[in-house]
N, C-alpha and C positions, 0 to 999 in steps of 0.2 A: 447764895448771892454770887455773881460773878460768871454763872453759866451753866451747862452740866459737866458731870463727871463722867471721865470717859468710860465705858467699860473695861477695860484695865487700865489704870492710872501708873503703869512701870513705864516710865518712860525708856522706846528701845534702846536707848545708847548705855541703861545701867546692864541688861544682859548682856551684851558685848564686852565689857566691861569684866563683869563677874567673869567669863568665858578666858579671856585671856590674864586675870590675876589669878584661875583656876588651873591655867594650864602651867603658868610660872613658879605657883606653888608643888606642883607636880609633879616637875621639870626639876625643881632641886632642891624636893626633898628626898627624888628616886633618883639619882646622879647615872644610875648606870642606864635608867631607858632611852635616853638620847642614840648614846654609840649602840645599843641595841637596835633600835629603830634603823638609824643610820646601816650598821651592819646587812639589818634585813632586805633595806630599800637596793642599796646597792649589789651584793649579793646576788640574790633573786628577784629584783624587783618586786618584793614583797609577795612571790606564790608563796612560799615557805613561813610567810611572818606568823610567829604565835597567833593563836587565834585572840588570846587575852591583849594584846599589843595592839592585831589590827581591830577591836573590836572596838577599843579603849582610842585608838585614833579617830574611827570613820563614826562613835556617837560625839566627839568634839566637835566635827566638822558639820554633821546634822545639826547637833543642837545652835553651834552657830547659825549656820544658812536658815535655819528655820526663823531665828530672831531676825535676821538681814530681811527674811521678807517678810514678816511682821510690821519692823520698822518703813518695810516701802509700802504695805498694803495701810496702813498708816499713815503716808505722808510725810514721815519724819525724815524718812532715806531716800536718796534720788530712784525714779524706776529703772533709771535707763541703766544699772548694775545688774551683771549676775550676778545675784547670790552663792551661789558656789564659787566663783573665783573670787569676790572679795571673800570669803569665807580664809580660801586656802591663800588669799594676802595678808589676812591678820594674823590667820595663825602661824604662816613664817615666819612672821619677822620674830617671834618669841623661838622660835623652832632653829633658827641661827640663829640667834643671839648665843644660844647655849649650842648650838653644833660649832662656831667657830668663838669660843671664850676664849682660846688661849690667843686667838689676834686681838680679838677683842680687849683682852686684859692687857697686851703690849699696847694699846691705841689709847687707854685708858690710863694708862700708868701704874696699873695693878700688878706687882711684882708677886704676889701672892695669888693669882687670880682671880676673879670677877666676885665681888661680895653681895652678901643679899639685898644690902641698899642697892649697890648697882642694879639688880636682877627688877628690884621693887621700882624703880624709877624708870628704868627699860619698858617694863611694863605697865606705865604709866604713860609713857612717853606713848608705846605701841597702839595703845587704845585711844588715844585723844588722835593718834594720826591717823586710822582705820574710822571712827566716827568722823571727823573733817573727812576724809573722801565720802563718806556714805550720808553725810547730811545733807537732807534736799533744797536749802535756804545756808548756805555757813553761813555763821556770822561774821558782824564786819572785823577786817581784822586793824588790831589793836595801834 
């Protein structure tokens, strides 16, 4: 009753989702892959980057883009996005959140630096703002 079921019923904005609560758990529970990352990017612009680093980066960014255009071959995401730059927009804002913690934690008021709530809400915050830009319809706002 009600209609059909779609062939997959995950609505795309929970993989985006999963993507960036996966990446912040990632992010700090491995504290030192950030200033590695960072090191390499700058560095070498990343010829040199471990191959487990860049491998471990560039399947983030596929398995997002792949969900971005799901969600547009869907309907749910606007078309007129690239999937790879809103890709590499979501995934920054988690990617400095934790490359610049310690402004961060002074803008915060975290004398101790940035806490997991912070980190949890961040990315909380990061996903609801990356779905508003990729939603084909937002809703009204409140």
């Amino acid at each position: 009753a009600g209609g059909e079921a779609p062939d997959d019923p995950t609505p795309p904005e929970l993989p985006v989702r999963a993507v960036v609560n996966m990446q912040a758990h990632t992010l700090l529970t491995r504290p030192t892959l950030i200033p590695l990352i960072a090191r390499e990017m700058v560095d070498s612009q990343g010829r040199y980057a471990i191959d487990s680093v860049r491998n471990l980066v560039l399947a983030v960014f596929e398995r997002l883009t792949d969900q971005i255009r799901a969600g547009q071959e869907s309907g749910v995401f606007r078309a007129d996005v690239t999937p790879d730059f809103a890709a590499v927009s979501t995934i920054s804002q988690i990617v400095y959140f934790f490359l610049a913690s310690p402004i961060i934690a002074i803008k915060l008021g975290r004398e101790n630096g940035i806490t997991p709530d912070d980190i949890a809400r961040f990315a909380a915050h990061a996903s609801d703002f990356a779905i508003a830009a990729l939603r084909a319809d937002p809703p009204p706002r409140q």
